[in-house]
C-alpha positions as CSV (number, residue, x, y, z in Angstrom):
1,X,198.2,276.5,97.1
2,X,197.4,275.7,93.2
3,X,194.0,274.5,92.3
4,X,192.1,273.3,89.1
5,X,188.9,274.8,90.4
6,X,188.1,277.3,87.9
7,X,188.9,274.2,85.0
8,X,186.3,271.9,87.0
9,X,183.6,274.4,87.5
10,X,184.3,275.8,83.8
11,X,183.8,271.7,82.9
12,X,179.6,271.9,83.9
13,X,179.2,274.7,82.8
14,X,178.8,276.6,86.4
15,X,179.4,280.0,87.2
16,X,181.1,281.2,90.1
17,X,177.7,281.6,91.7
18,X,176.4,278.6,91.0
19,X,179.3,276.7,92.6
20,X,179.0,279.0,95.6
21,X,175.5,278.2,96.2
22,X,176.5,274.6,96.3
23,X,178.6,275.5,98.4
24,X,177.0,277.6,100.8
25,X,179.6,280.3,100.6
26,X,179.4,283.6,99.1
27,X,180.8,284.0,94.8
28,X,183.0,286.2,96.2
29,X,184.9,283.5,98.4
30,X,184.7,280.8,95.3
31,X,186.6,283.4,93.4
32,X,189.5,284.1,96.0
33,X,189.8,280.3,96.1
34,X,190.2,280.0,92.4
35,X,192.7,283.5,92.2
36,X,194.7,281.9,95.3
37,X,194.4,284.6,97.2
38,X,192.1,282.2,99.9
39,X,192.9,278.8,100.9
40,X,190.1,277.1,101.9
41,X,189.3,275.7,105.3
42,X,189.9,271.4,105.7
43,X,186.2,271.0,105.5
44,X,185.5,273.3,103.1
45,X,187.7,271.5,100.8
46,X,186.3,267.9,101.7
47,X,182.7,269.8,100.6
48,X,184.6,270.7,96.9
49,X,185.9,267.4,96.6
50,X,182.5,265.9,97.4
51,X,180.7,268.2,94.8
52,X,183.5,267.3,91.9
53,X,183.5,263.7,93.2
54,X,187.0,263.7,93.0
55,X,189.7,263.4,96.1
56,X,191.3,266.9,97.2
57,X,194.5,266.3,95.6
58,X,193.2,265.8,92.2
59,X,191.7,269.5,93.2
60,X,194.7,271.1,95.5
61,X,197.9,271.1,94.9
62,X,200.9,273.1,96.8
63,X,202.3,275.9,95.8
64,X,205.6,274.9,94.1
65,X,207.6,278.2,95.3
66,X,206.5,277.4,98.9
67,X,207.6,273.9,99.0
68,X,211.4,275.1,97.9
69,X,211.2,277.5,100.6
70,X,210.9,274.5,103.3
C-alpha cells in the first residue's frame, strides 16, 4: 500500500514523533507506515485521516504491483 504520509506530515511541519503522539502510537510505527513496511490497521487509518482532515484515499493508495497480481 502507497501513502502520502511523509508529504502530509512534512506539510505542518511535524516530525515523526509528533505525529505519533497524535496518534498514540510509537515514532517507530509512523515510520514503518510511511517506509510501507506496516499497513495500518482500519481504525488506525480513520484516526490519520481525521488528523489530516482528509478521507483515506486522498492518504492510501494500493500498491500498483499488487493490484496486477490479482
Amino acid at each position: 500500500m502507497k501513502n502520502r504520509l511523509k508529504v502530509l506530515r512534512a506539510e505542518r511541519d511535524w516530525s515523526q514523533a509528533d505525529l505519533a503522539d497524535k496518534l498514540e502510537v510509537s515514532r517507530q510505527s509512523v515510520n514503518a507506515i510511511e517506509t510501507g513496511k506496516y499497513d495500518p490497521s482500519l481504525p488506525l487509518a480513520f484516526k490519520i485521516a481525521a488528523i489530516f482532515g482528509l478521507p483515506i484515499e486522498q492518504i492510501f493508495s494500493a500498491d500498483e504491483s499488487a493490484q496486477a497480481a490479482e
